[in-house]
C-alpha positions as CSV (number, residue, x, y, z in Angstrom):
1,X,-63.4,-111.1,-93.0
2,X,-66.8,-110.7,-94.6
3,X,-68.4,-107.2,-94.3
4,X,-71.0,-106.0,-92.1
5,X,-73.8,-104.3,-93.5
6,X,-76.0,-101.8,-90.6
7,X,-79.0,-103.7,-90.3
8,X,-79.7,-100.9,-87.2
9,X,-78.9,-97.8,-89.9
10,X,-81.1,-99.8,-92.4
11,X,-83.8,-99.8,-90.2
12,X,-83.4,-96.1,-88.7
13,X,-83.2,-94.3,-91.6
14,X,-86.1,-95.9,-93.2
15,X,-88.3,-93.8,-91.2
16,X,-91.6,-91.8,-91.3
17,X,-89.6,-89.0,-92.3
18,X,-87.4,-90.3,-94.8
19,X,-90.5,-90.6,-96.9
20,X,-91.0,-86.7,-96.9
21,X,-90.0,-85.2,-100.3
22,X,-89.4,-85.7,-104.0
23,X,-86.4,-87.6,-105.9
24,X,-84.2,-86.1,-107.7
25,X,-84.8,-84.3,-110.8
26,X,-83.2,-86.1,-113.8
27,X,-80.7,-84.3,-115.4
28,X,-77.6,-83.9,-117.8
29,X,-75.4,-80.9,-118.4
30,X,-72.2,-80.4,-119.9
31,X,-69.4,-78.1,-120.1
32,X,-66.2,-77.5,-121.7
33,X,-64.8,-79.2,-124.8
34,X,-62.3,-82.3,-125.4
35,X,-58.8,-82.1,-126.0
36,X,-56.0,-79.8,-125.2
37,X,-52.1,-79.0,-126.4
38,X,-51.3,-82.8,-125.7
39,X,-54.7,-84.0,-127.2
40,X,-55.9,-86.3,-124.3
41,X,-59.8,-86.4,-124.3
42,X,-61.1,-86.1,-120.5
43,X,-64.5,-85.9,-119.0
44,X,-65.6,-85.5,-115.1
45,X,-69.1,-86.9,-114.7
46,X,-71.0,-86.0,-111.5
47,X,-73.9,-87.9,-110.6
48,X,-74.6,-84.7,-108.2
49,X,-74.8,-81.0,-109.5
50,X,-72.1,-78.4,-108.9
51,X,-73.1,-75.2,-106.4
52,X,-73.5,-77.5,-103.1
53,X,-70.3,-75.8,-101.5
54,X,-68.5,-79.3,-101.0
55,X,-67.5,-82.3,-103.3
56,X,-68.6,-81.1,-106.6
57,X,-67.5,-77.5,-106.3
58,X,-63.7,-78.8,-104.9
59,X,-63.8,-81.8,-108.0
60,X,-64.6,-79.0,-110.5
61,X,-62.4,-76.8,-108.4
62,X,-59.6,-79.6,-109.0
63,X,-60.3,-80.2,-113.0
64,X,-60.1,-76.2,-113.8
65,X,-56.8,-76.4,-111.8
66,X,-55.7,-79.4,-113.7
67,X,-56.6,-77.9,-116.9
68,X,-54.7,-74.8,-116.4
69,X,-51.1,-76.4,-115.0
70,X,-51.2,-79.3,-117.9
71,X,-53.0,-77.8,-120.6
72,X,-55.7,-79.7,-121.2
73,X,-59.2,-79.4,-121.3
74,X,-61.3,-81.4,-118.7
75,X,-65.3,-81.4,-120.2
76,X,-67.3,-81.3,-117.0
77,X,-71.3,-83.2,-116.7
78,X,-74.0,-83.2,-114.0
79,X,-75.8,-86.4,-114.7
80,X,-78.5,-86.7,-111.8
81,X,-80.9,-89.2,-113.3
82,X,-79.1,-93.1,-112.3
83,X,-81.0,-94.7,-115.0
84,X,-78.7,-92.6,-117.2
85,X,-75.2,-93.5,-115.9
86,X,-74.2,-96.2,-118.1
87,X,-75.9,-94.8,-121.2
88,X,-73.8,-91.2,-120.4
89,X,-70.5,-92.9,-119.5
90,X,-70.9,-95.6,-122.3
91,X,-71.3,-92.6,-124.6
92,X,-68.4,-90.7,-123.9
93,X,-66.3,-94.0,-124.2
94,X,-67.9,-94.2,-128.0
95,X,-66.5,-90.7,-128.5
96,X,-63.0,-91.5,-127.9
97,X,-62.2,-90.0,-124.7
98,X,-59.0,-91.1,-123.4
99,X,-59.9,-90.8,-119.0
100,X,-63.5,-90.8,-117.9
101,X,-63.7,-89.8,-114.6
102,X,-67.3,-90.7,-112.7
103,X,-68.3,-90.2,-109.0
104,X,-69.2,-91.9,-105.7
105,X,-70.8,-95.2,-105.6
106,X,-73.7,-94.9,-107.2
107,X,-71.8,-95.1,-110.2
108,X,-69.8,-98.1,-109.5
109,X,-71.9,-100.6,-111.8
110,X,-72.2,-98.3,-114.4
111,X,-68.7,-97.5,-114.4
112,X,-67.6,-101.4,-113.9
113,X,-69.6,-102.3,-117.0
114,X,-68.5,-99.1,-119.3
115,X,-64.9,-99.9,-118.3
116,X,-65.0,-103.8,-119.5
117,X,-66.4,-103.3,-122.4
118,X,-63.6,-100.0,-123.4
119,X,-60.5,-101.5,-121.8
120,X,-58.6,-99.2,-124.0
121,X,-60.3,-96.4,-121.8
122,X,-59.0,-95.3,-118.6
123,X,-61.2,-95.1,-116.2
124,X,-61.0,-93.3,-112.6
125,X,-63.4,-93.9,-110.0
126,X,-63.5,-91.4,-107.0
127,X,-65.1,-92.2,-104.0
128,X,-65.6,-96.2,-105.4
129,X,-64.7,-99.8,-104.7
130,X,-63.9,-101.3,-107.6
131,X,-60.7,-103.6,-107.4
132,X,-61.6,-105.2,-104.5
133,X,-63.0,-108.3,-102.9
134,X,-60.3,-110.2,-106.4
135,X,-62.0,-107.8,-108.7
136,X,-59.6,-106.3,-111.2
137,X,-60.0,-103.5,-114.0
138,X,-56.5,-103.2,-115.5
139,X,-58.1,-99.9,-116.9
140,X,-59.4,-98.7,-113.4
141,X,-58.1,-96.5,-110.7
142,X,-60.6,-96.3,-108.2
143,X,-60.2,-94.4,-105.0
144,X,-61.9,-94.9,-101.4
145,X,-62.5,-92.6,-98.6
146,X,-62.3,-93.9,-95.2
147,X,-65.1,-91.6,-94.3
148,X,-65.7,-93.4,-91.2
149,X,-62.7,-92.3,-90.2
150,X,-63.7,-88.1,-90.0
151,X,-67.3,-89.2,-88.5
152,X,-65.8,-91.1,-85.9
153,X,-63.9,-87.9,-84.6
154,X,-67.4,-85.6,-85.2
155,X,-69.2,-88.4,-83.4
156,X,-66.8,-87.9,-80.2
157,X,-66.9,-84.3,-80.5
158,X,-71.0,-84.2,-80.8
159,X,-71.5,-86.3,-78.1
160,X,-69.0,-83.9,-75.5
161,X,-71.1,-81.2,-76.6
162,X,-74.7,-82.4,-76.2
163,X,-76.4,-81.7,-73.5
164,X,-79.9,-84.0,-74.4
165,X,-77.7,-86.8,-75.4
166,X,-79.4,-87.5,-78.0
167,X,-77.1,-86.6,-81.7
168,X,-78.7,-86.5,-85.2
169,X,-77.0,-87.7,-88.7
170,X,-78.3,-86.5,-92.0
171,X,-77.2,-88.1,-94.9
172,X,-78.2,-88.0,-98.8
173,X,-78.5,-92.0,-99.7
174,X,-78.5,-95.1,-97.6
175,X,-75.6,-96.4,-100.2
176,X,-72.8,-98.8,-98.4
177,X,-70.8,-96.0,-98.0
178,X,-73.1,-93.9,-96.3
179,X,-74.1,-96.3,-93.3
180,X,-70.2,-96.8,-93.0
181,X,-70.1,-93.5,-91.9
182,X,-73.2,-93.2,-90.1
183,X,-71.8,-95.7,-87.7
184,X,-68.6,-94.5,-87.5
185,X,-70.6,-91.1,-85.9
186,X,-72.4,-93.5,-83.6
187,X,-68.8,-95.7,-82.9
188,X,-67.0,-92.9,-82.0
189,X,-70.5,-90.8,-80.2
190,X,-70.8,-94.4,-78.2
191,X,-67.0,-94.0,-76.7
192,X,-67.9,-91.0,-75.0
193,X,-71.8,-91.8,-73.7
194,X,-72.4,-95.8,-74.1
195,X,-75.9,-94.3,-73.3
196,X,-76.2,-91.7,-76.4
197,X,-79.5,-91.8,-78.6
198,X,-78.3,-91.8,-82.3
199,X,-81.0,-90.8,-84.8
200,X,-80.0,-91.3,-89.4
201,X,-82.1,-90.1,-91.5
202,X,-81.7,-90.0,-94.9
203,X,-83.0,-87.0,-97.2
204,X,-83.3,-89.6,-100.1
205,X,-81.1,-86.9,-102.3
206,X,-78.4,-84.4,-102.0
207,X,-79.9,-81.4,-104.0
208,X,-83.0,-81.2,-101.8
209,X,-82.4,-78.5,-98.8
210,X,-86.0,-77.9,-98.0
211,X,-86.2,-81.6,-97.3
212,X,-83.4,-81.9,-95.0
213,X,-84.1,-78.8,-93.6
214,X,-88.4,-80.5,-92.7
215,X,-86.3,-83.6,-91.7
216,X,-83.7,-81.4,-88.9
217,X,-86.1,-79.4,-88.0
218,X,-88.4,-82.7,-86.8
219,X,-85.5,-84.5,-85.5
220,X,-84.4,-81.0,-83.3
221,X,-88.4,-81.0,-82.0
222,X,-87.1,-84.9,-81.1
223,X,-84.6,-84.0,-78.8
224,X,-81.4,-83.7,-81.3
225,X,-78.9,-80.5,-80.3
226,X,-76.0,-81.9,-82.3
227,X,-76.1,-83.0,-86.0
228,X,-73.4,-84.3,-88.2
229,X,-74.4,-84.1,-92.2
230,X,-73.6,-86.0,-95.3
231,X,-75.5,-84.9,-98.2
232,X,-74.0,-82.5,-100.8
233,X,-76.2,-79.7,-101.3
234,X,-78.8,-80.6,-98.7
235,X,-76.6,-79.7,-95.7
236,X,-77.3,-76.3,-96.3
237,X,-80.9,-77.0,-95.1
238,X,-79.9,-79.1,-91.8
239,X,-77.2,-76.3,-91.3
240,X,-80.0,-73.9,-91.5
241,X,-82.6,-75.4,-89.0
242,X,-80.0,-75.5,-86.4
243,X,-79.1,-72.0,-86.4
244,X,-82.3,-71.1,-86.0
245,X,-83.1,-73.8,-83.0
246,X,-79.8,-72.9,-82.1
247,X,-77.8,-76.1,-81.7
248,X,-74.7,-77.9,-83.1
249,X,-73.9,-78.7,-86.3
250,X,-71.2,-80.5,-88.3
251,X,-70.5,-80.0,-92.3
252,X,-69.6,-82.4,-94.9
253,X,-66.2,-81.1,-97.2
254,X,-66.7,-77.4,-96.2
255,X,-66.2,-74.7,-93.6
256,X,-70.0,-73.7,-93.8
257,X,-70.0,-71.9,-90.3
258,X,-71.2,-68.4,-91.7
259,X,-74.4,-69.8,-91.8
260,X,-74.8,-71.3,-88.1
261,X,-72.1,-68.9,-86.4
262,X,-72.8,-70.1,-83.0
263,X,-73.0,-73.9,-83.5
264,X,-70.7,-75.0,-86.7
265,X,-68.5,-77.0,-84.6
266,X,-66.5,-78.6,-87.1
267,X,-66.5,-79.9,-90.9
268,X,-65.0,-83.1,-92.6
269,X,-62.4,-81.9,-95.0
270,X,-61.4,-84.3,-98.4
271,X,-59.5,-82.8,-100.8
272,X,-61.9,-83.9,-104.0
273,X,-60.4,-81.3,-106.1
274,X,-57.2,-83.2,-105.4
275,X,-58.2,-86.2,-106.1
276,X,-58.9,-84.8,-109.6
277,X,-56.6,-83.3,-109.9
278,X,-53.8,-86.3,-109.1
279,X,-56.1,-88.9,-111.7
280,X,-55.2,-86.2,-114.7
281,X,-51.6,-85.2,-114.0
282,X,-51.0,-89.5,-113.8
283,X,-52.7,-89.3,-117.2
284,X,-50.4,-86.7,-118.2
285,X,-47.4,-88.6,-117.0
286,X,-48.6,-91.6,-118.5
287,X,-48.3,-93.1,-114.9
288,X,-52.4,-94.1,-114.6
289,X,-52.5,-96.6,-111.9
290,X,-54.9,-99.0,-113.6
291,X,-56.1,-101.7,-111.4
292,X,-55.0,-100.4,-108.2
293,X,-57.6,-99.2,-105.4
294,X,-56.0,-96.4,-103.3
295,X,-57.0,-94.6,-99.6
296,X,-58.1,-91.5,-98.8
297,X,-57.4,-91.3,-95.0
298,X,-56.9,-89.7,-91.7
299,X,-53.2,-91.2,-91.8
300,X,-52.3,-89.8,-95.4
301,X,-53.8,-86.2,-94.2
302,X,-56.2,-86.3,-97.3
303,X,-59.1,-86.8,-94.8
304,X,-59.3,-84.5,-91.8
305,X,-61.6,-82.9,-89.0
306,X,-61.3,-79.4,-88.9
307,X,-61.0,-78.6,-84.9
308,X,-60.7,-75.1,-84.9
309,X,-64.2,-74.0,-85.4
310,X,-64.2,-74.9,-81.8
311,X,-61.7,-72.4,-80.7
312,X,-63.7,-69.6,-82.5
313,X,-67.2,-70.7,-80.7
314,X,-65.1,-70.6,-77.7
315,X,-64.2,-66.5,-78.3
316,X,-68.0,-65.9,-78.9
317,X,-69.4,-68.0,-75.7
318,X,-66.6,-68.0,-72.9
319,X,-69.1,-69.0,-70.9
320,X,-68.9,-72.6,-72.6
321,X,-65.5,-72.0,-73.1
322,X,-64.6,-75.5,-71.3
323,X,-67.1,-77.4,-73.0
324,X,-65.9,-76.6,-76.0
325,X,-62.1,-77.4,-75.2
326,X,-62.6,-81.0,-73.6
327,X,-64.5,-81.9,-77.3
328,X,-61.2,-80.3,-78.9
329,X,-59.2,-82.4,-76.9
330,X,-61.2,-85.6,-77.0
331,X,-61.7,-85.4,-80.9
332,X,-57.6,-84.7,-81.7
333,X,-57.0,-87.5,-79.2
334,X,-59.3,-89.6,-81.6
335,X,-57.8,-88.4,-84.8
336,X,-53.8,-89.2,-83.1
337,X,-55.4,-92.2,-82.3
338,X,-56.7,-93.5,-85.8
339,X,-53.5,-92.0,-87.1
340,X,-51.0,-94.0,-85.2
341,X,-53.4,-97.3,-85.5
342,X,-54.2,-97.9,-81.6
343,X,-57.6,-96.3,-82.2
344,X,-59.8,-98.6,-85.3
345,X,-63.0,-97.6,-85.7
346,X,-64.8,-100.5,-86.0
347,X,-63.3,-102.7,-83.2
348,X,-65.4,-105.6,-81.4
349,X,-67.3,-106.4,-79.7
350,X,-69.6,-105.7,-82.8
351,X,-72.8,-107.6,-84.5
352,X,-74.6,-106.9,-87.4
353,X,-76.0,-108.4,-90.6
354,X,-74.3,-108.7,-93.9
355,X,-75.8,-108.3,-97.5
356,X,-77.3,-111.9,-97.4
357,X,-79.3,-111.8,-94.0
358,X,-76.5,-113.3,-92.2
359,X,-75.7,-112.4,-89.0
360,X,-71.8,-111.5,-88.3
361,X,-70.1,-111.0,-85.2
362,X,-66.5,-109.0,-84.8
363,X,-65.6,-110.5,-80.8
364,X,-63.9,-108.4,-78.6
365,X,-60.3,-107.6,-79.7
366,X,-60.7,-107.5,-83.0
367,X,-61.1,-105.2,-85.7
368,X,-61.6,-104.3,-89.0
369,X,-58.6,-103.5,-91.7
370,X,-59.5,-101.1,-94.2
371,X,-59.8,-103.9,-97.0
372,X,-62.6,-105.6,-94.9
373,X,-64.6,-102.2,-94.8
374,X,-67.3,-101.9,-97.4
375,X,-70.9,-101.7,-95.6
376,X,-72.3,-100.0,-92.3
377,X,-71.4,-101.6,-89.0
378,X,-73.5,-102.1,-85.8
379,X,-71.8,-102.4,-82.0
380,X,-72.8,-105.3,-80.1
């Protein structure tokens, strides 16, 4: 099957206000040293910077954790500027190290052309499609998250809450990836409203709060009450400007709900540090899965919806008490559903256009394995 790309998520996040704000700041930090007891040479390169409460805390979370159970020593990077990816991965694979482990799709091509030219360096991709689509990298592991999965729940749960109908989804690129999940929130939003108004915007970076925080605050004056957020560090800005406008929010990776008390209705959970941590112990074990693509799913438990927020809002506002159950209910009936297999996310009738301007159509009773996911869908 070949894969949809959102040609509606294409055109609704390249809005007026996605143009609002700066880039991000180029950057490269390091920490930590190579080697350990066993002498294995590793390095975790983020193409986002740690402090953002979510993926790059948990993966440096995951590498300390790693470091202290196998004793070895995992050097840590923040490498913000892409123009720099190859040059910074290509450099560490001059230096000898034995696993290079890079992040999220941005760093796919950089990491797919380091890794052909070392194929004596091991190579482990998080958040990345690499060996797919008859690709192979004997020297890769890469790992994808079926984040369409954990939107699709939020989506159902944002659209039982709203009251305008109309739901908002913040994210930090427009990569593949990213419009995946930005129509999983509108799939699953869509089975519970066919009439609900969907506005993406992108931030156009994931260290940039004061943006995102401009960009909720003019989609809120537009008629959003119920958010859903995938940008690192910038969440903390969309999380802000709906506690003050008082209205719902969901978080990407962590339980954020101090900061919007009365509105933090849930938060997608994926065990990055995990992740990590699982990539060094196969090194370890000399059991590195080279040129295998794994899941991170609903089904394996790695990916999850956090529900319970909703029992705590329900304490604090009785009075919406049964609101806030039926989205419980309808969002674990979506998650038993996508664990089981009779819910899939992306099931016809859908329509959009692939990479090449061609339009695709997925008819009614079909659906989408995970191995034809790669791009953003549209519904028909």
């Amino acid at each position: 099957m070949k894969k949809l790309v959102s040609a509606l998520l294409a055109l609704t996040m390249v809005g007026s206000l996605a143009a609002c704000g700066s880039q991000n700041t180029p950057s490269a930090s390091a920490s930590g040293s190579a080697g350990g007891e066993d002498g294995y040479k590793i390095v975790l390169i983020s193409n986002q910077k740690s402090g953002d409460m979510g993926p790059v805390d948990a993966m440096f979370a995951g590498a300390k954790r790693a470091e202290a159970d196998f004793g070895v020593t995992v050097k840590t990077m923040e490498v913000t500027d892409a123009a720099s990816y190859e040059e910074e991965i290509r450099a560490m694979a001059k230096e000898g190290y034995d696993l290079i482990l890079t992040t999220f799709s941005p760093m796919t091509e950089a990491t797919k052309a380091v890794a052909a030219d070392y194929p004596d360096v091991k190579f482990a991709a998080v958040f990345q499609n690499i060996n797919v689509d008859g690709e192979s990298y004997p020297n890769v592991w890469d790992t994808e998250y079926r984040g369409e999965e954990c939107t699709y729940v939020t989506g159902v749960i944002a659209a039982t809450l709203s009251e305008s109908g109309i739901l908002g989804y913040i994210s930090g690129d427009q990569a593949a990836g990213v419009c995946e999940a930005c129509s999983g929130f509108m799939q699953g939003a869509l089975s519970v409203d066919p009439d609900v108004d969907v506005k993406f915007m992108s931030v156009d970076s994931y260290e940039d709060p004061a943006k995102a925080k401009e960009i909720a605050n003019a989609m809120i004056n537009a008629g959003v009450d119920a958010f859903q957020t995938d940008a690192g560090n910038s969440q903390i800005g969309v999380i802000e400007a709906a506690n003050e406008a008082g209205v719902y929010v969901s978080g990407d990776v962590s339980d954020n709900s101090a900061l919007c008390p009365d509105g933090f209705y849930a938060y997608m959970g994926i065990d990055f540090g995990e992740n990590i941590y699982l990539e060094v112990k196969q090194l370890v074990l000399r059991n590195f899965p080279g040129g295998e693509h794994g899941y991170m799913n609903i089904a394996s438990g790695t990916y999850f919806v956090d529900t319970a927020l909703l029992d705590a809002l329900a304490e604090k506002m009785p009075e919406k008490a049964d609101k806030f159950q039926a989205a419980k209910e309808a969002g674990e009936a979506a998650m038993a559903g996508i664990k089981d297999g009779s819910l899939q996310v992306f099931a016809g009738p859908l329509k959009g256009v692939n990479s090449n301007g061609d339009t695709l159509e997925l008819a009614e009773g079909e659906s989408f394995a995970e191995s034809d996911v790669a791009g953003g869908k549209t519904r028909g």
